[in-house]
MIKOLBA-697848 format. One record per atom (N, C-alpha, C): residue number from 1; residue in one letter; x, y negated, z. Coordinates in Angstrom, 3 decimals, decimal comma, always signed. Each point is the difference from the previous one (the first is absolute). Example, Ala and Ser with C-alpha at 12.3 -4.5 7.8 and 13.67 -1.06 7.14 Angstrom:
2
R   nr  rest        px        py        pz
R    1     A   +13,190    +5,690    +7,800
R    1     A    -0,890    -1,190    +0,000
R    1     A    +0,900    -1,200    +0,000
R    2     S    -0,350    -1,050    -0,720
R    2     S    +0,820    -1,190    +0,060
R    2     S    -0,770    -1,090    +0,730
***
This chain:
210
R   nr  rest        px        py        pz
R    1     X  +125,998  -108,257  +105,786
R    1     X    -1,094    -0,949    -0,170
R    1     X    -0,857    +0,425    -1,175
R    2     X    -1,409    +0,183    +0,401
R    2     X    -0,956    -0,012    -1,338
R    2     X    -0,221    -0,808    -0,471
R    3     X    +0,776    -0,397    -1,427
R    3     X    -0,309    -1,469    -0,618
R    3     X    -1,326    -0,026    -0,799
R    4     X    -0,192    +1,639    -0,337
R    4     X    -1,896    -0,645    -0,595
R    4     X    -0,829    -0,119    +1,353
R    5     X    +0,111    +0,280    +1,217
R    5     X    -1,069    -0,235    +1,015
R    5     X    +0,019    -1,439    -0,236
R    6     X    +1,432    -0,217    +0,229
R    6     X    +0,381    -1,702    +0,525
R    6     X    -0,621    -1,412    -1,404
R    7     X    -0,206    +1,001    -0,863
R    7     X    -0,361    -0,946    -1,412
R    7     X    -1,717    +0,202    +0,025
R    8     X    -0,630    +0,333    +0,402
R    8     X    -1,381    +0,549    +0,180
R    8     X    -0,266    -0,967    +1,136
R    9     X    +0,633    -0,032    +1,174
R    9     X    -0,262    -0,514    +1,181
R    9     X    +0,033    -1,378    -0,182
R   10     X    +0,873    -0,616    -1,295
R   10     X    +0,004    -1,443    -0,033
R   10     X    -0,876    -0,298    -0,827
R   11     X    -0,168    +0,569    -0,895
R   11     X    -1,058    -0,222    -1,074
R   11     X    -1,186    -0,359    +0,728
R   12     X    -0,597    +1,528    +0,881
R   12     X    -1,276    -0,743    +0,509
R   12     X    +0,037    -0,674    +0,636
R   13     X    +0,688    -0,188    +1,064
R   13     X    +0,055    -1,100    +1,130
R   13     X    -0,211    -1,119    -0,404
R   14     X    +0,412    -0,353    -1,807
R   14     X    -0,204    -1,159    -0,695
R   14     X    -1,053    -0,044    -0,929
R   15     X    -0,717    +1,166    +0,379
R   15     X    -1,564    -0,282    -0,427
R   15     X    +0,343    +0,071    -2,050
R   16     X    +0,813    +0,506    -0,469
R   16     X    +0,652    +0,229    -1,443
R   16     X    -0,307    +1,215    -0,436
R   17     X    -0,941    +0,126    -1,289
R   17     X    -0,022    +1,075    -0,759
R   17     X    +1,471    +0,014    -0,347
R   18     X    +0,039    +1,537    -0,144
R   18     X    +1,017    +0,346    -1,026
R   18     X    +0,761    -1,217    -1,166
R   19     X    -1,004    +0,603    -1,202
R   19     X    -0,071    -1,140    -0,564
R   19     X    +0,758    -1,611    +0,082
R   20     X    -0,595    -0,843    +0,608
R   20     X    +0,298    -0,900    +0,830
R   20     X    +1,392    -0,649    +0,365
R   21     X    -0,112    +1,495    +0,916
R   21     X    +2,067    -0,509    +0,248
R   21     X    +1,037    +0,671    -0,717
R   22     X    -0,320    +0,678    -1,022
R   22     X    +0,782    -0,003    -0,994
R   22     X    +0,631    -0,635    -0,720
R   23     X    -1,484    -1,134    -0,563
R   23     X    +0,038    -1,514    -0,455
R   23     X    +0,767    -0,890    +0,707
R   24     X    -0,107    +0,290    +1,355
R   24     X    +0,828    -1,324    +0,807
R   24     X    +1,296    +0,509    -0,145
R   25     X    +0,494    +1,379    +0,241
R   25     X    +1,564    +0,632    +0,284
R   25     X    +0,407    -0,311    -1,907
R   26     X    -0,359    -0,269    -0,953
R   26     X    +0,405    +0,532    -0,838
R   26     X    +0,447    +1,350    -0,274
R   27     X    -0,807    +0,991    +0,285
R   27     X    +0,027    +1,263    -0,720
R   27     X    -1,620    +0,391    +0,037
R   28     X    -0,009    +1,604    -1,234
R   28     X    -0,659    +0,093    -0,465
R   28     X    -1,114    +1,019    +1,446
R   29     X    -1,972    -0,019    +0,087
R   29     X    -0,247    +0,706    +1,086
R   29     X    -0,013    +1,371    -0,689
R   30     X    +0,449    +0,560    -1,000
R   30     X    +0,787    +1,598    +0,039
R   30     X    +0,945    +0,121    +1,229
R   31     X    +0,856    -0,768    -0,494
R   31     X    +1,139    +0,154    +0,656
R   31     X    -0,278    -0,552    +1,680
R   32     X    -0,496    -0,869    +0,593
R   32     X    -0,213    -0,010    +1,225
R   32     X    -1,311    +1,319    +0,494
R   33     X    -0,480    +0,476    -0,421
R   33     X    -0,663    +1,196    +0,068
R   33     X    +0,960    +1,026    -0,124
R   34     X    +1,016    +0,188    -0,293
R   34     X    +0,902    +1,358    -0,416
R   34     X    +0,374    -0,235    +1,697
R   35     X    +0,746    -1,700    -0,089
R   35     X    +0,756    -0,433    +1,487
R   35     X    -0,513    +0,717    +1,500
R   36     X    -1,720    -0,157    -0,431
R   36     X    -1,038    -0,101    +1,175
R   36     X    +0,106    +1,810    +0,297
R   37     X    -0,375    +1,021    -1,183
R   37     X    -0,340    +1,104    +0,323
R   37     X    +1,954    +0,648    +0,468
R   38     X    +0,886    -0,733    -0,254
R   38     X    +1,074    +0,534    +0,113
R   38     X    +0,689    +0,984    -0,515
R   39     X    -0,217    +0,330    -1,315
R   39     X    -0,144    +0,402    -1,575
R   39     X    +1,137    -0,684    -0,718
R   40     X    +0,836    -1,401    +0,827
R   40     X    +0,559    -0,836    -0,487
R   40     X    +0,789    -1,297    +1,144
R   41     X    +1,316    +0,159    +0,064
R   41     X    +0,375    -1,067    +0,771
R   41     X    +0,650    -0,619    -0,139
R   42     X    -0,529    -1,342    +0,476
R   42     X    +0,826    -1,283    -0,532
R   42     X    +1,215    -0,229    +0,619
R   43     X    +0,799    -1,417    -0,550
R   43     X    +1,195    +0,249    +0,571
R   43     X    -0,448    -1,144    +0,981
R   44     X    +1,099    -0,364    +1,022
R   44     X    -0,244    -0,710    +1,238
R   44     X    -0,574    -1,587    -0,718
R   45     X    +0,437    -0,084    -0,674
R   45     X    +0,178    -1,777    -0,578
R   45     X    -1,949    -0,150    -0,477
R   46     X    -0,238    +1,250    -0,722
R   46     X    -1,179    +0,524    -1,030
R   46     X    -0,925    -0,258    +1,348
R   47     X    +0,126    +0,512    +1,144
R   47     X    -1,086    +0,306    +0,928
R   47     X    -0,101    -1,041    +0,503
R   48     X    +1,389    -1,026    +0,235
R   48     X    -0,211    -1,463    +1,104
R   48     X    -0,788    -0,704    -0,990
R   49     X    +0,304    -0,314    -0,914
R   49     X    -0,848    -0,726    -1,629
R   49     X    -2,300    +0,481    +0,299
R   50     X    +0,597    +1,314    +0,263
R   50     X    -1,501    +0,169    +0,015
R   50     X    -0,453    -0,460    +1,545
R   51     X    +0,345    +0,477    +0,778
R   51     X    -0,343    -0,237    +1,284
R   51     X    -0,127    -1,760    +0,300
R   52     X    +0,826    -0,873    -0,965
R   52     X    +0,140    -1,421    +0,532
R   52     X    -1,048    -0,389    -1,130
R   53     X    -0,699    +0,740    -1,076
R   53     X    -1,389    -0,322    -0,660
R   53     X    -1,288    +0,081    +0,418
R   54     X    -0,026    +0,789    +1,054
R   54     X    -1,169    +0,275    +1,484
R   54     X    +0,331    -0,399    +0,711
R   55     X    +0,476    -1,195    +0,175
R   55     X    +0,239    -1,139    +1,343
R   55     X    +0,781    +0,732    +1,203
R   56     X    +0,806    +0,573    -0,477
R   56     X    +0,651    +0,776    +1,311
R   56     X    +1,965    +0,117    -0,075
R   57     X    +0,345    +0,091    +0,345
R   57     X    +1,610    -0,133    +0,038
R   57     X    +0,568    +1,924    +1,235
R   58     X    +1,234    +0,047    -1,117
R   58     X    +0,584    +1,265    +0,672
R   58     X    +0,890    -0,530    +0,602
R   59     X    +0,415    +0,403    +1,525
R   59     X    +0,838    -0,130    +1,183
R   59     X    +0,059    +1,031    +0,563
R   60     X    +1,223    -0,111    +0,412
R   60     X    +0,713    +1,363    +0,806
R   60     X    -0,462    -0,407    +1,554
R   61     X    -0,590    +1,290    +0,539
R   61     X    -0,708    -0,043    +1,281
R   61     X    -0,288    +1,431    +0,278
R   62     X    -0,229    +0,062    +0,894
R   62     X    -0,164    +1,617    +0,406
R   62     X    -1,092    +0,530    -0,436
R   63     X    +0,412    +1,067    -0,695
R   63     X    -0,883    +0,615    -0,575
R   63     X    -1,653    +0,692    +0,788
R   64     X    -0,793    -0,336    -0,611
R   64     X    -1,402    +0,758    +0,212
R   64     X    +0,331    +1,474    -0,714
R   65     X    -0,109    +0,920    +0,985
R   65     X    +0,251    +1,089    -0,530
R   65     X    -1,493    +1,130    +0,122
R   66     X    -0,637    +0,802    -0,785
R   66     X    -1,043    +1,027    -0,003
R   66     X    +0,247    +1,709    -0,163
R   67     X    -0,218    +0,600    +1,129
R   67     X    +0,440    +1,211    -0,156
R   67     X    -1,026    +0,829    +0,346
R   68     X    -0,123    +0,718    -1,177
R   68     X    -1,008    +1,391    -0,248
R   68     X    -0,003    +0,959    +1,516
R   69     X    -0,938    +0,355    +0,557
R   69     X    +0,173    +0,353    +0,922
R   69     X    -0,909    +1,610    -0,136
R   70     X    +0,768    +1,399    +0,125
R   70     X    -0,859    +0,693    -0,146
R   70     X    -1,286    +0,553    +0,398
R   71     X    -0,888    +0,069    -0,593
R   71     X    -1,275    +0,809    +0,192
R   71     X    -0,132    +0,938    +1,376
R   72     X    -0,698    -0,051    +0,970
R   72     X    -0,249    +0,921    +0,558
R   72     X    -1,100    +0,365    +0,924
R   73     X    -0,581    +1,001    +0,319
R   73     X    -1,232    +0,280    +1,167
R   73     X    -1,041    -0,093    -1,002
R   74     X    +0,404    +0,292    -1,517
R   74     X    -0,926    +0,388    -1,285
R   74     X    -0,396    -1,942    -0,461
R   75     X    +0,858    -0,559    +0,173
R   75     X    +0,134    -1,456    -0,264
R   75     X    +1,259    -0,335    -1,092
R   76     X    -0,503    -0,408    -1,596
R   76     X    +1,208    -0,174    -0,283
R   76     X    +0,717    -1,094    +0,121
R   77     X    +1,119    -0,357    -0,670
R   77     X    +0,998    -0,623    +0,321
R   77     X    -0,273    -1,684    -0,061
R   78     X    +0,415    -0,688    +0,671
R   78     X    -0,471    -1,318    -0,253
R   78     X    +1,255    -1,059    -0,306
R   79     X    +0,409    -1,097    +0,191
R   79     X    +0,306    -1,324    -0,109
R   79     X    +0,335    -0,513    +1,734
R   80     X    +1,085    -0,208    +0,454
R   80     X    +0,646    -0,998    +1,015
R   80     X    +0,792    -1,163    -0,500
R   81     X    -0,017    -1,027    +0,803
R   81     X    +1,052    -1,276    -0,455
R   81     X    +0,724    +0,606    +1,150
R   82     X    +1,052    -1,046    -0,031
R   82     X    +1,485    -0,412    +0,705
R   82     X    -0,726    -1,238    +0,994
R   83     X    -0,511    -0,578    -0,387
R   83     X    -0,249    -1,651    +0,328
R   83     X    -0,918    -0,565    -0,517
R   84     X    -0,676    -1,223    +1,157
R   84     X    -0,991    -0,461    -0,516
R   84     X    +0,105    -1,053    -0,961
R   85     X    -1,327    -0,282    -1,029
R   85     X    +0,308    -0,936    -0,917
R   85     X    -1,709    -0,760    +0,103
R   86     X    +0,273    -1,119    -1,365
R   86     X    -1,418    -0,820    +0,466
R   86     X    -0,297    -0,273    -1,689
R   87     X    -0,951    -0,240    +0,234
R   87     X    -0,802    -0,482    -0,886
R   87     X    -0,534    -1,606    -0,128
R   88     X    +0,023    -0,521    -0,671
R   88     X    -0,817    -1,601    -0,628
R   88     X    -1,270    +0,450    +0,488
R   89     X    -0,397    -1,234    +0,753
R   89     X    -1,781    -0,182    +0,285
R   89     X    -1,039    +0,873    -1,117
R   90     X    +0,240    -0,642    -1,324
R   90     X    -0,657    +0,114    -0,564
R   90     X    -0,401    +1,241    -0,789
R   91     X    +1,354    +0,942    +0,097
R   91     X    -0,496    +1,420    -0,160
R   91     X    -0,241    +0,472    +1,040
R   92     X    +1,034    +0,166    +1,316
R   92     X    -1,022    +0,471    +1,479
R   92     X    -1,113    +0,303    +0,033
R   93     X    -0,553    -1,213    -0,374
R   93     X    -1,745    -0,318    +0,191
R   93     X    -0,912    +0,278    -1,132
R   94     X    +0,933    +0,750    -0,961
R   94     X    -1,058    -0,385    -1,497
R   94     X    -0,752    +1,298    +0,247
R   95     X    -1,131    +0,098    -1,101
R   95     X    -0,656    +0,983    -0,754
R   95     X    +0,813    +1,018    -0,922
R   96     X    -0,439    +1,632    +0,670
R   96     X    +0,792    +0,880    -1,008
R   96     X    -0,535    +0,903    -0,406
R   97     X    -0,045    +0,879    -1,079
R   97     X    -0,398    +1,403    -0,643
R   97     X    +0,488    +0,669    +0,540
R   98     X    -0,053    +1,215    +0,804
R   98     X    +0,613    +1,484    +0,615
R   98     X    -0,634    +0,788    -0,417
R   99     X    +0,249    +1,223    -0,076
R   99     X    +1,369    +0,048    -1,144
R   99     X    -0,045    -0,574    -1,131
R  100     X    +1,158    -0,331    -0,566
R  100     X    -0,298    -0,316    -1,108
R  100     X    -0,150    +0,233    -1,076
R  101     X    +0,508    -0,168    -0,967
R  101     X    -0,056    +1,036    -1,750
R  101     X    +1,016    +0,522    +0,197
R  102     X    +0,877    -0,480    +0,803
R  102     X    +1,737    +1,400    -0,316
R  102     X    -0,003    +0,884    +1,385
R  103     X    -0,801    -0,521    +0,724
R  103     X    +0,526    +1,184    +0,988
R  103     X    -1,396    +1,036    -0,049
R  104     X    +0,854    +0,725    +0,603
R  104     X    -0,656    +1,888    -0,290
R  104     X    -0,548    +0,438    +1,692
R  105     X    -1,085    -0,849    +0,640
R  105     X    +0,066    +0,150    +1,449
R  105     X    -1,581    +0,163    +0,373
R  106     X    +0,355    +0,804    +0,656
R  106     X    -1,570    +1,173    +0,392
R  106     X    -1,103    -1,149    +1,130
R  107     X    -0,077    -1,021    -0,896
R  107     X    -1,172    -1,311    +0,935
R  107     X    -0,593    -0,279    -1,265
R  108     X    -1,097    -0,089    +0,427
R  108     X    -1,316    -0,980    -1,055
R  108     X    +1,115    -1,500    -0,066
R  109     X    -0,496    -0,337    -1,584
R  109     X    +0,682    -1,355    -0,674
R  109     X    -1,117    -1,261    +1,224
R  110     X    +0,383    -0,739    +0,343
R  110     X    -0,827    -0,874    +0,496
R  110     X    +0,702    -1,743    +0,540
R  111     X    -0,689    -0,614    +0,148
R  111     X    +0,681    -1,540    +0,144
R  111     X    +0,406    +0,274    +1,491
R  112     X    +1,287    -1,097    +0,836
R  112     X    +0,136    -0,190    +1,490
R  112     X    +0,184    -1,281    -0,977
R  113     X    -0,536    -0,980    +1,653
R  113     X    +0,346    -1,050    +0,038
R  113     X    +0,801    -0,486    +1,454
R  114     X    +1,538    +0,042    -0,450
R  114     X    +0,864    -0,104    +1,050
R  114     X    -0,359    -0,849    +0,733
R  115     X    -0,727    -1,311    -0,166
R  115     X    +0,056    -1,005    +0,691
R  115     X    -1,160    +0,270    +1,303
R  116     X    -0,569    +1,252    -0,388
R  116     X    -0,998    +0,664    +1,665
R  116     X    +0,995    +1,054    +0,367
R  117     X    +0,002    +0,114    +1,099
R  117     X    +0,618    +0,334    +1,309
R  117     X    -0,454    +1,861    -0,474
R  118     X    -1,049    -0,016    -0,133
R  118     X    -0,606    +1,720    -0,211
R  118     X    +0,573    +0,442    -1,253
R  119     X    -0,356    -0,950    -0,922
R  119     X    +0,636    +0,439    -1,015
R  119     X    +1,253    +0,663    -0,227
R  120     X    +0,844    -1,043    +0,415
R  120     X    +1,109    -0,071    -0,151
R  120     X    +0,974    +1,231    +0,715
R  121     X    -0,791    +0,155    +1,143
R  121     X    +0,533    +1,170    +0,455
R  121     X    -0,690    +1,406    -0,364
R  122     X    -0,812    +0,176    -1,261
R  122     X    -0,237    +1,136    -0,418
R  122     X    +1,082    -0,129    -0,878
R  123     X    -0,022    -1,258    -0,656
R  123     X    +1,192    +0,325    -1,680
R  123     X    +1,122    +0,781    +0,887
R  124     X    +0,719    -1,143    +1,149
R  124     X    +1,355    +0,413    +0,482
R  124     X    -0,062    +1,995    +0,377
R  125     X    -0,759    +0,311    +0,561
R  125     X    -0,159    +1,467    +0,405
R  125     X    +0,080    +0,875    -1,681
R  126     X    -0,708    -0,545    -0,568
R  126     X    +0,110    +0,637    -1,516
R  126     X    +0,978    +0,199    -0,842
R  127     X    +0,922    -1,565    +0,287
R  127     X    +1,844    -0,201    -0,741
R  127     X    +0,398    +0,979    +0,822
R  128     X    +0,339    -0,228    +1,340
R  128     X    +0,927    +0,667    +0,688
R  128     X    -0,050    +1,358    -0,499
R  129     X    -1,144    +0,758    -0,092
R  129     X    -0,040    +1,230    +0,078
R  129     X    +0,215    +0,369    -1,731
R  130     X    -0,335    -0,595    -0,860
R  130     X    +0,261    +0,154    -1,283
R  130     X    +0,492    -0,739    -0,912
R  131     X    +0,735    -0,985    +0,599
R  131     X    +0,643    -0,982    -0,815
R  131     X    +1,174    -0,022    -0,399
R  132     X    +0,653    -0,492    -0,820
R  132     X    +1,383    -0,017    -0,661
R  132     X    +0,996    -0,958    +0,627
R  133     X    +1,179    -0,411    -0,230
R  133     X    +0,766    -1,345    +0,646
R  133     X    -0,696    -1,185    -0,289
R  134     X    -0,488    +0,157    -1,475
R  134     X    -0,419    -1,310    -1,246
R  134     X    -1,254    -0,233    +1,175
R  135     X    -1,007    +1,032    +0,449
R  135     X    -0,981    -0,255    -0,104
R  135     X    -0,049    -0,553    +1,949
R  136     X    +0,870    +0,549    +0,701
R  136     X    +0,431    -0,618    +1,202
R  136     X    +0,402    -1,279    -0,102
R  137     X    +0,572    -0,284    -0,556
R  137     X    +0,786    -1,567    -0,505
R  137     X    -1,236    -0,820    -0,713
R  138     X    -0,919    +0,541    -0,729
R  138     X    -1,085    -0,486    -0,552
R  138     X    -1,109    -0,991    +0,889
R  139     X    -0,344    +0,980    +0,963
R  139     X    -0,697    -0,438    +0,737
R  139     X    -0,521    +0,415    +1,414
R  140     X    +1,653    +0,124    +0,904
R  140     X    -0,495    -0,118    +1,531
R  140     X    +1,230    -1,385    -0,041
R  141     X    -0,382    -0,467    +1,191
R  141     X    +1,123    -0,447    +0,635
R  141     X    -0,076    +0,206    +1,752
R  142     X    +1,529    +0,383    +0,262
R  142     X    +0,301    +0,236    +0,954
R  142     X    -0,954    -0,348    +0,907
R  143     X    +0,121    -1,943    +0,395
R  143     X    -0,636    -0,649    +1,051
R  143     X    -1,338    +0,804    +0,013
R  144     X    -0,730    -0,317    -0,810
R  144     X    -1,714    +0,441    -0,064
R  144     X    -0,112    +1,881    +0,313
R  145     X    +1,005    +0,482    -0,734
R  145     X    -0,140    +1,481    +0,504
R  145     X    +0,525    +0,391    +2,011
R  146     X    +0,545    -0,856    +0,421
R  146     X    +0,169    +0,123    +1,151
R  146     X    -1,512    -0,527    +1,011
R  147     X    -0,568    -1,085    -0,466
R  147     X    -0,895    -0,611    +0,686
R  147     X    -1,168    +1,109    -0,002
R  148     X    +0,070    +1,013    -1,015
R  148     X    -1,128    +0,840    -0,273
R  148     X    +0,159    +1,545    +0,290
R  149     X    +1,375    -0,366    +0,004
R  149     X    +0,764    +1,597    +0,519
R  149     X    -0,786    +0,983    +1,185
R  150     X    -0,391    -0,153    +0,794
R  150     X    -0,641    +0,914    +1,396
R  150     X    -1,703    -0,074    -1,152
R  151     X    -0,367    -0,668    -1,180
R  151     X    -1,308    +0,006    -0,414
R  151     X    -0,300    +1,096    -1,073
R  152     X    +1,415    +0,537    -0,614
R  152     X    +0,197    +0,809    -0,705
R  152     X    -0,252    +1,479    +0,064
R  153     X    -0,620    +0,710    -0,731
R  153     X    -0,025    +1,862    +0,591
R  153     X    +0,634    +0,208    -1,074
R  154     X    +1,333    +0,426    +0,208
R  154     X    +0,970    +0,769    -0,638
R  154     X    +0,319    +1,566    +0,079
R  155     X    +0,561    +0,426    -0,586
R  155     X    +0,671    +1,569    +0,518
R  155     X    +1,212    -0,197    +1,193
R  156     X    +0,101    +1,022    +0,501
R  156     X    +1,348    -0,396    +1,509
R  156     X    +0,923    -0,188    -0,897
R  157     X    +0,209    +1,011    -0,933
R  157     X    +1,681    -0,054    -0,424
R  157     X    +0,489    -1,596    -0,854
R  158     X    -1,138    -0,720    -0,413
R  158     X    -0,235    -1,636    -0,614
R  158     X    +0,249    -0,327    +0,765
R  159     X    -0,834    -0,316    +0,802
R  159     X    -0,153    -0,790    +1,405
R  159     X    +1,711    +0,192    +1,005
R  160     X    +0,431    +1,192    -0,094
R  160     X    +1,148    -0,031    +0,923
R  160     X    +0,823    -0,133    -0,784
R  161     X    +0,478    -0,237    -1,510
R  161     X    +1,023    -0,154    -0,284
R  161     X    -0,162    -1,475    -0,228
R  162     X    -1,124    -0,771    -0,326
R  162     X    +0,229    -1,425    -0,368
R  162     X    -0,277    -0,936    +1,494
R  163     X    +0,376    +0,903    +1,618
R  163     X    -0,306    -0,613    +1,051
R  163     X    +1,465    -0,938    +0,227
R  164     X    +0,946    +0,435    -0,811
R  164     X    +1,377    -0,895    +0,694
R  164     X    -0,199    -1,346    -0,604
R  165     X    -0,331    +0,345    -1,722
R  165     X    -0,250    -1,511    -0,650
R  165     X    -0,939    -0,561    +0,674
R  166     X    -1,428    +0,337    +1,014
R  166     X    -0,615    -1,199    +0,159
R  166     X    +0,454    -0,323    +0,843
R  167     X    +0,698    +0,423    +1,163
R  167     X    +0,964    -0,538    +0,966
R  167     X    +0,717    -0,995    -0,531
R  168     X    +0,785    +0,268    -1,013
R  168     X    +0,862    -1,264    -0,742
R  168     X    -0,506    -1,100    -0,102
R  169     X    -1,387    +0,535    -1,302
R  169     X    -0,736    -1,398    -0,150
R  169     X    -0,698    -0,338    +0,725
R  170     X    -0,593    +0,681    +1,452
R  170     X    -0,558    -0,970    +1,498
R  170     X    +1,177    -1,236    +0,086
R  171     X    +1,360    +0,368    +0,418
R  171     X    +0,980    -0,785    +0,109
R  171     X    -0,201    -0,975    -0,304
R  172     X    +0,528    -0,087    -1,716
R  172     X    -0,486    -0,637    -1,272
R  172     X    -1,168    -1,322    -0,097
R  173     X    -0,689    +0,501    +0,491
R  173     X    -1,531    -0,638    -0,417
R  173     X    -0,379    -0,547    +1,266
R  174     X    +1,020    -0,155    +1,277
R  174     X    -0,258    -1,005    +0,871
R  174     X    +0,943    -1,225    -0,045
R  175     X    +0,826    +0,281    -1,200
R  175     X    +1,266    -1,039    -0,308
R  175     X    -1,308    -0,546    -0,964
R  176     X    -0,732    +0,231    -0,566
R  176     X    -0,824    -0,370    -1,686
R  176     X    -1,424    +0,246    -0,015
R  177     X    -0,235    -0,937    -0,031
R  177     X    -1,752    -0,336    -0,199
R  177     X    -0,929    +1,086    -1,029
R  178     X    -1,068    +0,453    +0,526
R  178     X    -0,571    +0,728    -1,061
R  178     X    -0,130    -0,699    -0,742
R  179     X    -0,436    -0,232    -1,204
R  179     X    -0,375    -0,912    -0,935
R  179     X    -1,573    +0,366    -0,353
R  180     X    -0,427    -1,737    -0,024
R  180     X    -1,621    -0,060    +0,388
R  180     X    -0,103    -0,645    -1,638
R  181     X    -0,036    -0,360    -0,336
R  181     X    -0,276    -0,802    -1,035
R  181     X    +0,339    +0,897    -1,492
R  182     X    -0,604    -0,022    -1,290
R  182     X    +0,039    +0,585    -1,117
R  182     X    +0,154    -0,468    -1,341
R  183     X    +1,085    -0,838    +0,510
R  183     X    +0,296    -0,657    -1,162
R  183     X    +1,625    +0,241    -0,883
R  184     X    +0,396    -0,592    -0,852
R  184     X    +1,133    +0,626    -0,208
R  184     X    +1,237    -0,795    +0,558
R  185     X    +1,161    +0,805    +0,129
R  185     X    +1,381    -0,542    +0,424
R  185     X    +0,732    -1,386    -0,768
R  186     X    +0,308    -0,587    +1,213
R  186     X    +0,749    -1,296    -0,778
R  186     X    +1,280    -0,032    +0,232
R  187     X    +0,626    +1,503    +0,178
R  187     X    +1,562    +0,087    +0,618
R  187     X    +0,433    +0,779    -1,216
R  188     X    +1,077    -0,025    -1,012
R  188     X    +0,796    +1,435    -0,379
R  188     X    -0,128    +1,339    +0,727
R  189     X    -0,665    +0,578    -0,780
R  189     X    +0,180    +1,402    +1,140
R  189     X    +0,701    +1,119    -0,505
R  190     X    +0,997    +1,089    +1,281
R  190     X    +0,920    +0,493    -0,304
R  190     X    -0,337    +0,988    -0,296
R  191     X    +0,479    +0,680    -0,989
R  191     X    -0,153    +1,745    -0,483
R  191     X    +0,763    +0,438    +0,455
R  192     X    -0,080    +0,839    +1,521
R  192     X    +0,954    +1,134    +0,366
R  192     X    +0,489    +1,357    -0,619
R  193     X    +1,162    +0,032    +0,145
R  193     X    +0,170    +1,570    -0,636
R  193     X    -0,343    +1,100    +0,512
R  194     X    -0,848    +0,144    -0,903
R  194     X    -1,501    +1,672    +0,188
R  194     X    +1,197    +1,194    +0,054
R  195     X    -0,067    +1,104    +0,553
R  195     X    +1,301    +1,422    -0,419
R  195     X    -1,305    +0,446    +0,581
R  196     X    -0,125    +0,793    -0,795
R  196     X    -1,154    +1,300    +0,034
R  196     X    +0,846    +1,402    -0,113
R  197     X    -0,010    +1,089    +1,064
R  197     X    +0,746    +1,196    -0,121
R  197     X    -1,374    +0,821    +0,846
R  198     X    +0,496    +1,330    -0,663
R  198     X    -0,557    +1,200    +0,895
R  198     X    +1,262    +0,381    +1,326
R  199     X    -1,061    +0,049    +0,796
R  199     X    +0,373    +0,047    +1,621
R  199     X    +1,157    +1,398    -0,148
R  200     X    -0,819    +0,755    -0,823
R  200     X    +0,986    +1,374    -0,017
R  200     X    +1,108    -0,131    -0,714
R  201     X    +0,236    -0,969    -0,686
R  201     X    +1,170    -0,157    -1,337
R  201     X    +0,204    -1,087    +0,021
R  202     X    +1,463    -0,301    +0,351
R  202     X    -0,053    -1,751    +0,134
R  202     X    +1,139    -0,344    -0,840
R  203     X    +0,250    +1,373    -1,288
R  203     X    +0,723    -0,420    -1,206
R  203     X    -0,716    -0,753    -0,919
R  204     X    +0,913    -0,502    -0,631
R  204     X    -0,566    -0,309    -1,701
R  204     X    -0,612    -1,037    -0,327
R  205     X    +0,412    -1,046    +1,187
R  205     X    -0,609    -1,348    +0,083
R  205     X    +0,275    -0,731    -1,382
R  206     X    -1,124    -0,513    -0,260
R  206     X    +0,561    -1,109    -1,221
R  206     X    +0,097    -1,003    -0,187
R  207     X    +0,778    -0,753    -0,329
R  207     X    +0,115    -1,887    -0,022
R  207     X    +0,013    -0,436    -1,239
R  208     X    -0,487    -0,869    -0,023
R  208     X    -0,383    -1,514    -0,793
R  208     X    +1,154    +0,064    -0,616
R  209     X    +0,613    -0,113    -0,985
R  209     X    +1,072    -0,164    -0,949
R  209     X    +0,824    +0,687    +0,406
R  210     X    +0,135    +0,955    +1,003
R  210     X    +1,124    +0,721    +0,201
R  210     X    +0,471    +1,248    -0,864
***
């Protein structure tokens, strides 16, 4: 399990500078910044403390897993999940910067506004192809990337390796309503356990207080 993906992923989801939920976890944002770049790991107790300060709770559930998938046909390497996941209305649909100040990705900086249909499926074509776990988890969700899926121009080797997950989340997303509305969640929401590995090397996994 990547516990700095998984501490990044709650943070924003809760709309929390750095800063911020440091203040709420009681510790210092050095130290949840050491947590985040993974420079530094907390112990299991350290991470539920932070994770239950961004409105979110850790439970054992099957893991969301992301695997590096290699480069090829002069395409480099990208980002697959295991399984689909979702997003709150209110980031789904929000306004975003691509790229942003940390990523290093060969597109003009410019606004999408998820909540248009065009938009939204330029950002998604842009993550997929150059995005990180953080930044997959950031801002697609499953449901909406399936509804837009055949709208997408991807590379084949994207496109055919992330064809089983939209199968999944077709499944998925006829059990579960897209979500129309952009407002925020009035449920606890769960932080799944992120495991980020390279496809070629599936040593050296690391855990949360382990």
């Amino acid at each position: 399990m990547s516990g700095h993906s998984l501490l990044v992923y709650a943070r924003r989801a809760a709309g929390l500078s750095q800063a911020a939920l440091a203040r709420l976890a009681g510790t210092s944002q050095p130290t949840l910044s050491a947590y985040e770049r993974g420079t530094k790991s907390p112990s299991l107790a350290v991470a539920d403390r932070i994770v239950e300060a961004a409105g979110h709770h850790l439970e054992a559930v099957s893991n969301l897993e992301f695997v590096e998938v290699p480069g090829q046909h002069g395409l480099h390497p990208f980002w697959l999940a295991n399984e689909p996941w979702r997003l709150d209305p209110e980031r789904a649909f929000s306004t975003v910067l691509l790229p942003g100040p940390e990523h290093q990705w060969p597109a003009p900086r410019r606004l999408y506004y998820l909540h248009e249909r065009e938009d939204r499926a330029r950002a998604y074509e842009l993550i997929l192809r150059e995005g990180s776990p953080t930044d997959l988890l950031d801002y697609i969700d499953a449901t909406l990337l399936v509804d837009i899926w055949k709208e997408l121009d991807l590379p084949g080797p994207i496109r055919r390796a992330w064809q089983p997950l939209i199968r999944k989340a077709l499944r998925t997303s006829r059990r579960r309503p897209v979500p129309r509305g952009a407002g925020p969640s009035t449920t606890p929401q769960r932080v799944r356990q992120v495991q980020v590995r390279n496809i070629r090397d599936t040593l050296g996994r690391e855990g949360v207080g382990e």
